[in-house]
N, C-alpha and C positions, 0 to 999 in steps of 0.2 A: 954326745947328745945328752939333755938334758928330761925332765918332765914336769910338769907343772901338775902337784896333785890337789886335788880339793874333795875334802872329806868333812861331811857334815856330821857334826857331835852326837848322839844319840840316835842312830841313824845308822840304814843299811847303804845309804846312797854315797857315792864315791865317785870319784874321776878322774882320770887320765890324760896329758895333753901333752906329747911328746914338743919337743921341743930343741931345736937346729943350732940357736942363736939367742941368746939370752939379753934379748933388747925388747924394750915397752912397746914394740909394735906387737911383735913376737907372742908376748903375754900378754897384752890386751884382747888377741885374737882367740889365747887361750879361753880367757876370762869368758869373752862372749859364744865360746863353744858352750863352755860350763855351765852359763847360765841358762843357753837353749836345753843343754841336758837335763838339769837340775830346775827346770822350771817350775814344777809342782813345787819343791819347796817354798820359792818366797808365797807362793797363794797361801802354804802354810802357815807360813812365820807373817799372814796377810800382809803382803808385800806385794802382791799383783799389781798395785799400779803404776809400780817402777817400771816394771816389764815395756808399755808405751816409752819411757821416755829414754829407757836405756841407748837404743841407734843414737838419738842424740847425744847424750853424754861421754857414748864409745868415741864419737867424732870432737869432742873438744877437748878429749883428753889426751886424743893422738896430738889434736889442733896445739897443745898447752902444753904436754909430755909430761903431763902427769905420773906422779909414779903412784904406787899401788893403796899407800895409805891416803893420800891428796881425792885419789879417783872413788875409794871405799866414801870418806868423808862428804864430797859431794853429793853423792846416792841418796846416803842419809839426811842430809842437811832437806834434800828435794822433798825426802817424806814426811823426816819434822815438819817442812812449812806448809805440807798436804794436810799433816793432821790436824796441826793449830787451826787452818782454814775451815775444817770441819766442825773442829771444835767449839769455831766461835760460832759459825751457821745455826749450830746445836743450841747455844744459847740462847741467839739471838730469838729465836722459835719457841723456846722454851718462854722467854722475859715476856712472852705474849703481847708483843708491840703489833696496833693496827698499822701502823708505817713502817718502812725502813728510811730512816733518816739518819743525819750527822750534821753539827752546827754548820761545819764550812758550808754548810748551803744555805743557808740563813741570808735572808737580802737584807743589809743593814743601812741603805736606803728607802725601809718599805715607809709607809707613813705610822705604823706602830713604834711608841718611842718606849724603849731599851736602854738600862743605864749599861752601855759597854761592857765597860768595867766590870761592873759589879756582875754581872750573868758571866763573866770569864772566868771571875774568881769562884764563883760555885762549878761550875763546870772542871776546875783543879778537882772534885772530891774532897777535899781536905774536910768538910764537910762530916763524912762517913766516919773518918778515924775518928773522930770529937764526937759522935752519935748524936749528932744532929738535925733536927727537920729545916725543909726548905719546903719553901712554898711561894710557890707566883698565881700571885694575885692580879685582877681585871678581869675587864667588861667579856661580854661572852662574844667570839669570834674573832679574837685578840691574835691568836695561837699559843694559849696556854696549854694546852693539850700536845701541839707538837713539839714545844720547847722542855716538854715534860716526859715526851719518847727521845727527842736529842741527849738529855741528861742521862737515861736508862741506857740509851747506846753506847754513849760515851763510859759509862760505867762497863759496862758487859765488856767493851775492847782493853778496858782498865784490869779486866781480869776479875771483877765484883759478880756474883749472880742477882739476876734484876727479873721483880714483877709489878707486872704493869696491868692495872685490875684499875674500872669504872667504878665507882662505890657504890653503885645502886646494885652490882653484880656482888661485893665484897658482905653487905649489909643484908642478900639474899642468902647469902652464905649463914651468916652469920645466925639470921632467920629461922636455918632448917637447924642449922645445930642444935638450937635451944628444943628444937621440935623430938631430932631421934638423940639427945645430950652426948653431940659429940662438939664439944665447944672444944678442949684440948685437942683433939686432932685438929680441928679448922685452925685454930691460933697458930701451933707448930707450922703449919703450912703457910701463914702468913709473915712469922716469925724468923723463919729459915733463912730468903733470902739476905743479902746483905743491903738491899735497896728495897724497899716497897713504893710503884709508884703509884698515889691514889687521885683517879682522875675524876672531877664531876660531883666535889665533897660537896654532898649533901646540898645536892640538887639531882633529882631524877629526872630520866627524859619526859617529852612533855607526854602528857596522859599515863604517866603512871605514877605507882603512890611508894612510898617506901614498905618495905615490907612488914605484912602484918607485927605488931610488938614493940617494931622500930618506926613508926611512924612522927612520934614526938622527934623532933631536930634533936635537942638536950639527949636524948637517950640515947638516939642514933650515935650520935660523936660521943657519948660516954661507952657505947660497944664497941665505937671502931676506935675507942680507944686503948680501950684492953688489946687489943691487937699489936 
C-alpha cells in the first residue's frame, strides 16, 4: 500500500490519502479528496474560483490521462487567463471610456469616408513608442469620438494604460488647479498614462463656456498643452 501526502509549506494543514494502486485514477481521486480537505487554503492563496471549475478539469484529466504536472499546469494556466480577464476589465474602467467598443465592429461600408489604410496603421500604435500625437479630424457626428475610444481599447488590450477625458472636463480640471495650485498634481495625473485620449478639443458642449481663465481658445490649448 502506498499514500499520497500533501503538506502545505508554512502551515499546520496536512493530508493523508492511502493508496491501493498507484495509477492516475488512483491519484486523481486523491487529489480531489485533498482539495475538499484542504479547501480553505486556495481561498487563502485566493484561489477560490478554481474550486467551480475543478469537477471539470478532474473529468478531462482522467478523459486525457493527464499526469500530475500536465493536470497542476492546467489549473493554473485557467487562473492566469481569469486574472488577465480581470485585469483588463480593471483597465478598461479605469481608461474611463463612455463605450465599450473594438474596430472589428466598425461598418466600413457606412457612408463616412475612411482612408483604410492609413486608420490601420495608427491602430499598430507604433505611434506611442515615437511619442507621437494623432488626431482625427471632421465634421461633428462623423464618429470621431468612437474611433477615438476604438484606438484607447485597442491600446488598453495592447497592454498601454489609457485616459479618455472630454476637454471641457480636462480644462475644468485644469481651472480648479490654478484656483487651490495644485497644477503638479493635475499634470502628473494627465501625464501618467501612456495614451491621453482628448475628446471635444476646444469645443464645449453647447451652452457652456470654458472655464473661468481659460476661456481665450489660444490659452486654452496653451494649458492643455503643458499637459
Amino acid at each position: 500500500m502506498w499514500g499520497l501526502s500533501i503538506t502545505l509549506t508554512y502551515s499546520r494543514h496536512s493530508f493523508l490519502w492511502p493508496l491501493i494502486h498507484q495509477t492516475v485514477e488512483a491519484t486523481i481521486e486523491g487529489l480531489e479528496q485533498s482539495w475538499v480537505f484542504l479547501q480553505g487554503c486556495p481561498k487563502r492563496l485566493k484561489l477560490g474560483p478554481l474550486l467551480p471549475t475543478l469537477p471539470e478539469r478532474l473529468t478531462l484529466a482522467r478523459a486525457q490521462q493527464l499526469d500530475y504536472v500536465a493536470f497542476l499546469t492546467l489549473l493554473l494556466a485557467d487562473e492566469v487567463q481569469r486574472r488577465d480577464q480581470q485585469a483588463l476589465e480593471r483597465d478598461l474602467i479605469q481608461a474611463g471610456f463612455e463605450d465599450r467598443v473594438a474596430l472589428d465592429g466598425f461598418d466600413w461600408a457606412s457612408p463616412v469616408q475612411l482612408d483604410r489604410r492609413q486608420l490601420q496603421h495608427v491602430f499598430m500604435l507604433e505611434f506611442l513608442a515615437r511619442k507621437e500625437h494623432c488626431i482625427f479630424v471632421g465634421p461633428v457626428r462623423v464618429g470621431k469620438t468612437l474611433l477615438a475610444q476604438w484606438l484607447g481599447s485597442g491600446a488598453v488590450r495592447a497592454g498601454h494604460s489609457v485616459l479618455f477625458v472630454r476637454a471641457d472636463a480636462l480644462l475644468a480640471d485644469l481651472s480648479q488647479a490654478r484656483a487651490d495650485r495644485t497644477y503638479d498634481k493635475v499634470f502628473r495625473r494627465y501625464l501618467a498614462p501612456d495614451l491621453v485620449l482628448l475628446d471635444d478639443f476646444l469645443r464645449a458642449p453647447r451652452g457652456a463656456m470654458f472655464p473661468r481663465g481659460l476661456r481665450d481658445p489660444p490659452l486654452a490649448a496653451a494649458a492643455a498643452g503643458r499637459s
